[in-house]
matplotlib code that plots the C-alpha trace (Angstrom):
import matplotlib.pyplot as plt

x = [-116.6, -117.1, -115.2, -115.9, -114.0, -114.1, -117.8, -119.4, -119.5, -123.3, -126.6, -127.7, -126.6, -124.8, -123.5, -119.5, -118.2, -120.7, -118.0, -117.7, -118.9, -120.1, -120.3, -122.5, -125.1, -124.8, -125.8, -128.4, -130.3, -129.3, -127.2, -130.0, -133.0, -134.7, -134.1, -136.3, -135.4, -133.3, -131.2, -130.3, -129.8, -126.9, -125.5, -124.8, -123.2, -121.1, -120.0, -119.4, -117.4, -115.1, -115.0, -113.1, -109.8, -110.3, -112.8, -116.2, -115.6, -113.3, -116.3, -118.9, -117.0, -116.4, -120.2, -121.1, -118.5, -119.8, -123.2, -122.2, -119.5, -121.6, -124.7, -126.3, -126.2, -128.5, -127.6, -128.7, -126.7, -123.5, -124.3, -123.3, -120.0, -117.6, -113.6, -113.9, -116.0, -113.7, -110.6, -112.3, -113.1, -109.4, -108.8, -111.1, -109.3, -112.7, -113.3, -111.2, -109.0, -109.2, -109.2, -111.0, -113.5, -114.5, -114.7, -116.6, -119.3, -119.8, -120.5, -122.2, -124.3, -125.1, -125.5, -127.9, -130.3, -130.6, -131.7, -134.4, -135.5, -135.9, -137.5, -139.1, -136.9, -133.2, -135.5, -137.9, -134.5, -132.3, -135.4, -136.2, -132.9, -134.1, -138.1, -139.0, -138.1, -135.0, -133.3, -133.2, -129.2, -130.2, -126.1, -124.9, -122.8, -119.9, -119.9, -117.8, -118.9, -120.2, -118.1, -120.5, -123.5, -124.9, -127.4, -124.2, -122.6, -125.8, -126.4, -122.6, -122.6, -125.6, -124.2, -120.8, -122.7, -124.8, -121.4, -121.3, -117.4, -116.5, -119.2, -117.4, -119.4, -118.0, -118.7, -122.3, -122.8, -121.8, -124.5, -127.0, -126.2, -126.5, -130.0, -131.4, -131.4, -130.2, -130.6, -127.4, -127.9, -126.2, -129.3, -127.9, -128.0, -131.4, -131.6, -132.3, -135.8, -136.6, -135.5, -137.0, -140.5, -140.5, -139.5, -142.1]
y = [187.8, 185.8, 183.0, 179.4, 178.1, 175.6, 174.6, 177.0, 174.7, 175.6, 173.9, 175.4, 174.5, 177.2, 178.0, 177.2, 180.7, 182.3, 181.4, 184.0, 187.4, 190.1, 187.2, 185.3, 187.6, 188.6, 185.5, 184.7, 188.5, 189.8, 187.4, 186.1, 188.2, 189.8, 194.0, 196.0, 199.6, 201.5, 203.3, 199.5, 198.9, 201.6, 200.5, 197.1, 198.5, 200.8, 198.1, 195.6, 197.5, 198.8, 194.9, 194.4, 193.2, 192.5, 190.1, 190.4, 190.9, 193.8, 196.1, 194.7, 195.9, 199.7, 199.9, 201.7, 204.5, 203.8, 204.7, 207.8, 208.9, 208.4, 210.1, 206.8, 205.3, 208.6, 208.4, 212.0, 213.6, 211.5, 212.3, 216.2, 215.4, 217.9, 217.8, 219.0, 216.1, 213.7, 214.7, 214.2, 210.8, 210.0, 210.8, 208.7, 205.8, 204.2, 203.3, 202.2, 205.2, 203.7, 207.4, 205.1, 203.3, 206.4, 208.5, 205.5, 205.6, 209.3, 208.7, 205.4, 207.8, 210.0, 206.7, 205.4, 208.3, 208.4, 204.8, 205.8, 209.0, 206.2, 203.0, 205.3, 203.1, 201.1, 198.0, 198.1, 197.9, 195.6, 192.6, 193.0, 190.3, 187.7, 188.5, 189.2, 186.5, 185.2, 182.4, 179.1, 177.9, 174.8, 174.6, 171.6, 172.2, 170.4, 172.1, 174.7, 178.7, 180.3, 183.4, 184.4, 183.7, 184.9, 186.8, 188.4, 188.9, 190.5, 193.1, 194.0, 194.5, 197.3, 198.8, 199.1, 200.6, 203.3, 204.3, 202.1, 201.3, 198.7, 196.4, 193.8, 190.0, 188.7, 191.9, 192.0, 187.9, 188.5, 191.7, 189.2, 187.0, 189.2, 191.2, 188.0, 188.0, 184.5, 182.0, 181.0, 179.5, 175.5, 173.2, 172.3, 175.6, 176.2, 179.5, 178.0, 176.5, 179.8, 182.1, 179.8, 179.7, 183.9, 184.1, 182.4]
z = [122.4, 125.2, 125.6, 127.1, 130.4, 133.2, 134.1, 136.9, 140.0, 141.3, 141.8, 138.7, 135.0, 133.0, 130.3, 130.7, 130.2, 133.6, 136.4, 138.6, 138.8, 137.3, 134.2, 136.2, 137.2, 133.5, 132.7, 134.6, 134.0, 130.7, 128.6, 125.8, 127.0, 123.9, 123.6, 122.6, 124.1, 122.0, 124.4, 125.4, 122.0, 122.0, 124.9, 123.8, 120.4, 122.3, 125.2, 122.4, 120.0, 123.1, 123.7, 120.8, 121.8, 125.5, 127.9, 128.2, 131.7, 131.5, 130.1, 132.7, 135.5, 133.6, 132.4, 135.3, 134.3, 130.5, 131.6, 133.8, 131.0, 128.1, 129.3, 129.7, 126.0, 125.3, 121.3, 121.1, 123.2, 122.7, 118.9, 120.0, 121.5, 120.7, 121.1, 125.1, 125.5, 123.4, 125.3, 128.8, 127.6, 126.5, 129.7, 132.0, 133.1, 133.8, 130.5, 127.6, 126.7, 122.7, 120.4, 117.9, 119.9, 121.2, 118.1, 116.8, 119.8, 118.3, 115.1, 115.5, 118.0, 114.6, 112.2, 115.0, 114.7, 111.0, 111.2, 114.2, 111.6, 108.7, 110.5, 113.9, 116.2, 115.9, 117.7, 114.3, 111.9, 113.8, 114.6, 111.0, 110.5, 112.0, 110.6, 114.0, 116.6, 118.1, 116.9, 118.4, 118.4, 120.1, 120.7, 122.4, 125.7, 123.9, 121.0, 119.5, 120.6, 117.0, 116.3, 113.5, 111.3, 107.8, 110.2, 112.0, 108.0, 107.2, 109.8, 110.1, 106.4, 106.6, 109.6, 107.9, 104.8, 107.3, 108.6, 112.0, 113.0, 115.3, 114.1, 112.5, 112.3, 115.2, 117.2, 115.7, 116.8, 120.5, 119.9, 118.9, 122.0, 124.3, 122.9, 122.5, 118.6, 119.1, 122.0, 121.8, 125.7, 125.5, 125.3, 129.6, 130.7, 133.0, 130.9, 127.8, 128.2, 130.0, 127.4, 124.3, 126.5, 126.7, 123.2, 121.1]

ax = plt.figure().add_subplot(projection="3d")
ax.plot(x, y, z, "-o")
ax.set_aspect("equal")
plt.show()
């Protein structure tokens, strides 16, 4: 979850936790942009759930070793890792060396393409939420960063029941921050307007 801090000195208005990089480019490029590609989808489960415990910023600066390790976020083929592969992973200081986050990453891999088999894409079942378009937080730069929603208690709850690990409600609201499920931009930051404009 990321977590707010000083205020990013910079001619532009941000949110408070985009201070230095890679957060800020983050921010500025990814961070509340809607998803609609589901190998992006993946990505973003798997880099949240190994986020669990640690900074955001932590797995921005291993996601290039993610990508390479985990055949980039290809569900498919990650679905077929076998105990070789498993090991090799434990073993690859470039990510986080977590036996359950990355047993997880497998079978969420699996659970992930029984919901593309039922819907015809993860993007179809996850927007289905929030009926379709993002949600407007409208969040004041003062206030209090939301850790979860009965959108986030909703879609962690079916995810649990498909067989998803590591996809908990507070995991499952910084998911929906990131993918643009929620514009969760402070009402100050010059990525608010822009997002709410592309969104509607």
């Amino acid at each position: 979850m990321i977590q707010a801090t000083a205020t990013q000195p910079s001619a532009k208005t941000r949110c408070r936790w985009a201070t230095r990089e890679p957060s800020l480019s983050y921010h500025d490029e990814e961070w509340g942009v809607p998803v609609h590609d589901d190998h992006t989808w993946f990505e973003f489960i798997t880099l949240e759930g190994a986020q669990a415990g640690l900074s955001w910023e932590t797995i921005l600066k291993k996601r290039d070793r993610y990508r390479k390790v985990f055949s980039n976020f290809d569900p498919k083929k990650v679905a077929r890792y076998d105990a070789k592969k498993k090991k090799s992973l434990l073993a690859d200081a470039g990510i986080i060396r977590n036996r359950l986050k990355i047993d997880s990453t497998i079978t969420n891999a699996q659970a992930f393409l029984k919901i593309q088999k039922e819907f015809g894409s993860f993007d179809k079942y996850i927007w289905q939420f929030v009926e379709g378009k993002p949600l407007q937080s409208n969040r004041d730069p003062t206030s209090k960063m939301i850790v979860s929603t009965k959108f986030s208690d909703a879609i962690s709850k079916d995810l649990n029941n498909r067989g998803f690990r590591f996809v908990g409600t507070t995991i499952i609201y910084a998911l929906m921050q990131a993918t643009g499920l929620v514009n969760d931009h402070t009402t100050d930051c010059y990525r608010f307007t822009t997002i709410s404009r592309s969104s509607k």
